[in-house]
N, C-alpha and C positions, 0 to 999 in steps of 0.2 A: 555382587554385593555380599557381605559379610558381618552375621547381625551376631553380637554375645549380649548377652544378659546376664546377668548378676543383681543378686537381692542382699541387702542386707541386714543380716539376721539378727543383729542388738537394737537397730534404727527404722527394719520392718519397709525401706522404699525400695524400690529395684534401677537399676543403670542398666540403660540398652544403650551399648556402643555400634554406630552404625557406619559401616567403611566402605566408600563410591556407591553411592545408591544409585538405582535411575528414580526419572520422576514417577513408575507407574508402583515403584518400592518403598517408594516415599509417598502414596498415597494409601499403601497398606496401613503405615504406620498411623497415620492421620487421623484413620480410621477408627483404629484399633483406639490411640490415644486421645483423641480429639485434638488434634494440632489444625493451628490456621491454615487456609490453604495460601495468603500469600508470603507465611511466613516461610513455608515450603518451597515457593519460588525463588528467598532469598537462599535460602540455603544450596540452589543449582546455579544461583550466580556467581562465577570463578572469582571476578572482582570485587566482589561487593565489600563494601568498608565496614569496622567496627562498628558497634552499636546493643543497645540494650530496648527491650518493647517489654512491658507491661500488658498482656492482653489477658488479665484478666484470672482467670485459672489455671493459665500457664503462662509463665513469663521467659522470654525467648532471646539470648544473648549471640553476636558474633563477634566472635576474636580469630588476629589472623599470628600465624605464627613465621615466624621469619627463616627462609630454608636457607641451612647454610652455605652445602653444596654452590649455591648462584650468588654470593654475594659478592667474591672478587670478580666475575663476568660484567661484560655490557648489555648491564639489564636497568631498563629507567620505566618498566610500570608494575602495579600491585600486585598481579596476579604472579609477572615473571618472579619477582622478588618472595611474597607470603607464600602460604597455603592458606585457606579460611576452615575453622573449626564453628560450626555452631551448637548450641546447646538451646536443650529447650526443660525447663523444669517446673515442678511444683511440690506439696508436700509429698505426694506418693511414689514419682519417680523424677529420674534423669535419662535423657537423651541425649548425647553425642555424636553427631553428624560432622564425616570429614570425607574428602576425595582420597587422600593419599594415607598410609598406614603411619602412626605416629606412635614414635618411639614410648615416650611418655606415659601415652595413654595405656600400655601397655603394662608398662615400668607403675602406671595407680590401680589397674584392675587387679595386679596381685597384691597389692596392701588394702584393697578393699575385700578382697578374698581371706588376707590373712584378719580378719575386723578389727582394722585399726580404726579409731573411732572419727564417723563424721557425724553430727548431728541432726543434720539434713541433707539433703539435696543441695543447697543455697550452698552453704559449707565445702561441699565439693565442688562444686561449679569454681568456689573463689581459688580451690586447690591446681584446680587445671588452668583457670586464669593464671596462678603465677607461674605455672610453666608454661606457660604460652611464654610471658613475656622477658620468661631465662633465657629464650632461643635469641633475646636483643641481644646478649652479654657479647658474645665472641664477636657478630657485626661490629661493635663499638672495635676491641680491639685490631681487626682489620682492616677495617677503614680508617681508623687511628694511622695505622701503618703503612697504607698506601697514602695519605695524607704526608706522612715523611718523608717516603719514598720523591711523591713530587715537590715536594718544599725541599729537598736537599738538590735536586736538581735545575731548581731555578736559580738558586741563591750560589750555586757552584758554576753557573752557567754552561749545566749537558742538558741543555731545554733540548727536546725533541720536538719534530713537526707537527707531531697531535698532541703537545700536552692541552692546549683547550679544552681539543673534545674529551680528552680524558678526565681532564676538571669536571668537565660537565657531568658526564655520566658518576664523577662521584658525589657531588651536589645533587642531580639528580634521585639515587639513592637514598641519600640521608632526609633531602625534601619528605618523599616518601614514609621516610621511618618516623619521623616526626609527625605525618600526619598520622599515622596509625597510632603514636603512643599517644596524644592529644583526640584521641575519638575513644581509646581505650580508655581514660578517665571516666568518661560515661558511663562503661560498666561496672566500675569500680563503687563510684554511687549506686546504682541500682541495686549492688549485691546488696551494699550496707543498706539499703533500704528493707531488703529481703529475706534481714536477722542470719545471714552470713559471717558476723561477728567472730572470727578465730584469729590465731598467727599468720594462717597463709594471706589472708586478705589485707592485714597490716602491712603483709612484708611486701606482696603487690603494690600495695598504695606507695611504702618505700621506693621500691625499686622501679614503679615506673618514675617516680619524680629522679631519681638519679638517673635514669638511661633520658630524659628528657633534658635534661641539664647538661649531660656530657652531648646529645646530637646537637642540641642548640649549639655549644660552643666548637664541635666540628665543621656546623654550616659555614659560622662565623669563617672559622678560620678558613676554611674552604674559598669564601668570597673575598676574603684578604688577598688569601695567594694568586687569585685571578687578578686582580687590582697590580698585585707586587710586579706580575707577570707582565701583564701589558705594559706597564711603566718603564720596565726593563727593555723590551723592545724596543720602547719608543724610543730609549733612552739610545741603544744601539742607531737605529735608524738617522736619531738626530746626531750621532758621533761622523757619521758615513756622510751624512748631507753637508758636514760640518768641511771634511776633506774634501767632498767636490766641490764645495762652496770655495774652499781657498786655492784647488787650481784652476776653478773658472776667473778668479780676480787676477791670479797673477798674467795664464794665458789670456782674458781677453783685449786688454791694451795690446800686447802684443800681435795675438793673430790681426787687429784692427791694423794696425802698422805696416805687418806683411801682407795683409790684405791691398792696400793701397799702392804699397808699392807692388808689388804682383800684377799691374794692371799694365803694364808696359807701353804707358802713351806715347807716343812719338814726341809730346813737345813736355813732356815734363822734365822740369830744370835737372832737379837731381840728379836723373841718370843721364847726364852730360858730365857731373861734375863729378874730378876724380876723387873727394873724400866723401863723395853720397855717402857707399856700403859703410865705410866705419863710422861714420857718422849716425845712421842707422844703428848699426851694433850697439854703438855708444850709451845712443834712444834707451834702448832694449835694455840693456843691463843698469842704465840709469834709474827706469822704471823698476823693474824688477825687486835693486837695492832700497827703492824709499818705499815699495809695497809691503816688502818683508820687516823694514823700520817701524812700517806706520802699524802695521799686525802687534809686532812687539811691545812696542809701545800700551798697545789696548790689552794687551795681554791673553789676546781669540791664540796663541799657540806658544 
């Protein structure tokens, strides 16, 4: 584990950033600060979903941040896809708890080192929420993109044998992203509850309604293309049944004909009499010509 602290010295509260704890490291802290202890459980659970808790004299948020590295992979659950950040604060400090080292977090411990001004704790917290939820931005253009990728190959028809599953897994995805920005709402009230009140927490509230707005309409279009997808198959399938359908009409009077004569009875008149075969023949293209008439006619080819 890897604990820094930082105080700041215009606003008088301190930020301990805490990176991969265990649970007996995280009962130091507890300690030390008075943290819940089962809020400290959520914080060792790799999945656990957004959310904001009011306990009191310390109020306790998770947000999860979206890695980018895994987002063109076949990944369909929370944990593969985020990372989770939690935070726990009140007026006199902030806490930061995360498994993985984050860029960001790094990129605000020196602008709170250089004292650029946050007025509280609350304040920061809204600061890191919106970088939490910058790490949607590039998702969006990716999955935009792979969304192309397979909508230009259905509609051109280079459908491959797993586009499905590949649909899936990107529905899948986006399902995901959308639950996360729709639970992240919650914390976005709590802040404002919290006197959080600055630009970063506006622009949060912005931007998560626009990255909720752009995955809704990738779901959309995502469950379009499966819909266009299957259509088109079926469309294929029924073009193919269509061709066997029309040489089973034309061959089965016929094979019925050669069926019948192919039985070679000893008293069947026919094959006594010398115009049987072209007579036969006759049958056969007779048939044939008003099957192909009668098709025409209906206009099936």
């Amino acid at each position: 584990m890897s604990i820094i602290r930082l105080k700041h010295t215009e606003n008088g509260f301190n930020w301990i950033d805490v990176s991969n704890p265990t649970t007996a490291e995280l009962q130091e802290l507890s300690a030390e600060f008075g943290l819940n202890q089962y809020t400290l459980a959520d914080c060792l659970e790799p999945d656990h979903l957004p959310k904001a808790e009011d306990l009191g004299a310390v109020k306790f948020l998770i947000t999860r941040k979206i890695l980018d590295e895994v987002i063109g992979q076949k990944l369909h659950t929370v944990q593969q896809l985020s990372t989770k950040v939690a935070i726990f604060f009140n007026e006199d400090f902030i806490i930061t708890v995360h498994r993985l080292p984050q860029a960001f977090i790094t990129e605000l411990q020196a602008s709170f080192e250089q004292k650029l001004v946050y007025k509280n704790p609350a304040q920061l917290a809204a600061k890191i929420l919106l970088q939490v939820l910058q790490s949607y931005n590039n998702p969006t253009l990716q999955l935009a993109a792979e969304l192309d990728k397979y909508e230009t190959a259905v509609f051109l028809r280079r459908t491959q044998a797993n586009i499905l599953s590949e649909l899936y897994y990107l529905k899948r995805k986006i399902n995901i992203i959308i639950k996360l920005l729709i639970l992240t709402e919650d914390i976005m009230h709590a802040l404002n509850a919290y006197k959080a009140h600055n630009l970063a927490l506006q622009d949060a509230k912005d931007l998560q309604t626009k990255l909720l707005t752009l995955f809704n309409q990738l779901h959309d279009d995502v469950g379009n293309l499966q819909q266009i997808y299957l259509s088109i198959s079926a469309q294929k399938t029924n073009e193919v049944m269509k061709v066997l359908t029309t040489f089973s009409v034309f061959f089965l009077p016929l094979t019925f004909i050669v069926g019948v004569y192919g039985m070679n009875f000893k008293f069947m008149p026919e094959l006594e009499s010398a115009w049987g075969y072209p007579i036969v023949w006759a049958s056969m293209v007779a048939i044939t010509v008003i099957i192909y008439w009668w098709f025409k006619r209906k206009k099936w080819f």
